[in-house]
N, C-alpha and C positions, 0 to 999 in steps of 0.2 A: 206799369202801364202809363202811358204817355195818350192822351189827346189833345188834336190838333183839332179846331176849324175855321172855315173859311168859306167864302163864296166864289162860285166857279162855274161861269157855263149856266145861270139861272138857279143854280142849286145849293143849297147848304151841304158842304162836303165835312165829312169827319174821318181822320186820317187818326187811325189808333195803331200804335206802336209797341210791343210787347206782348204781355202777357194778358188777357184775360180771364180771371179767374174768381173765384170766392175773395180773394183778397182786395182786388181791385175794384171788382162789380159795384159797390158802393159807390166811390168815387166818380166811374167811369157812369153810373145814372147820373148823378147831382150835377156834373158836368156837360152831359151832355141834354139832358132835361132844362137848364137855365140858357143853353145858347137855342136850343128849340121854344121855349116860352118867350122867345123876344124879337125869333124868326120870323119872316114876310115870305118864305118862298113855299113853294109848291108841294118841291121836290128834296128830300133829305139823304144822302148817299153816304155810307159807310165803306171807306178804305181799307181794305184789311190786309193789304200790301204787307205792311210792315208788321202783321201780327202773326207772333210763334208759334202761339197754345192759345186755345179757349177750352173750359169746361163746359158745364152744364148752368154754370151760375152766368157765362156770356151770352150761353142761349138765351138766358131769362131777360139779360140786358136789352139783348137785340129783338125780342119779342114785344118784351112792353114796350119798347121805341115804338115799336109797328105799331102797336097797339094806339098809342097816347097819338101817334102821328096818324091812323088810319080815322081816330073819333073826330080829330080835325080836318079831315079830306085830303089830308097829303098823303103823298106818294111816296115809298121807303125802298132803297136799294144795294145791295150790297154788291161792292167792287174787288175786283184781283183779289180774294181768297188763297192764302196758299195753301198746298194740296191737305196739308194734315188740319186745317182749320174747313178747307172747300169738302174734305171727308165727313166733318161732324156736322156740319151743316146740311151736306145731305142725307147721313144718317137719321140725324132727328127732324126731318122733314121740313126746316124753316122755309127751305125754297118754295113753299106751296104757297107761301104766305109772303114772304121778302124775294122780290125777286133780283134777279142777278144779272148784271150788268157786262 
């Protein structure tokens, strides 16, 4: 798993590539946790464009984002899902909580 960020449009964008998964999950918090602790914006948007697979353990990733991002007042959003990651996404109901762009 590969993450990318950057600022775009007023937002912190995060462009993840690959896989995420149990193996990754670790990495892809710490990484993405230290470019949000140093962040000014409002708005934090996860690209999932380029991502293959997620399990259960990317759920957890992209929950406590929301999470750690909702206790500070920002706004958390996920973009271009592809079908088999926008599947598990709305299976385990994240959409109630991250909404979709």
């Amino acid at each position: 798993m590969i993450v990318k960020h950057e600022e775009k449009d007023g937002a912190l964008f995060f462009t993840m590539i690959g896989e995420l998964d149990h193996h990754s999950a670790q990495v892809v918090r710490e990484e993405t946790d230290a470019a949000i602790d140093v962040c000014d914006y409002k708005r934090v948007v996860f690209d999932l464009t380029y991502m293959s697979f997620m399990d259960s353990s990317g759920i957890g990733v992209l929950l406590g984002r929301y999470k750690r991002l909702a206790e500070n007042k920002k706004q958390c959003y996920i973009l271009n899902p592809v079908p088999i990651v926008d599947r598990i996404l709305t299976m385990s109901g994240v959409y109630k909580l991250i909404k979709r762009l």
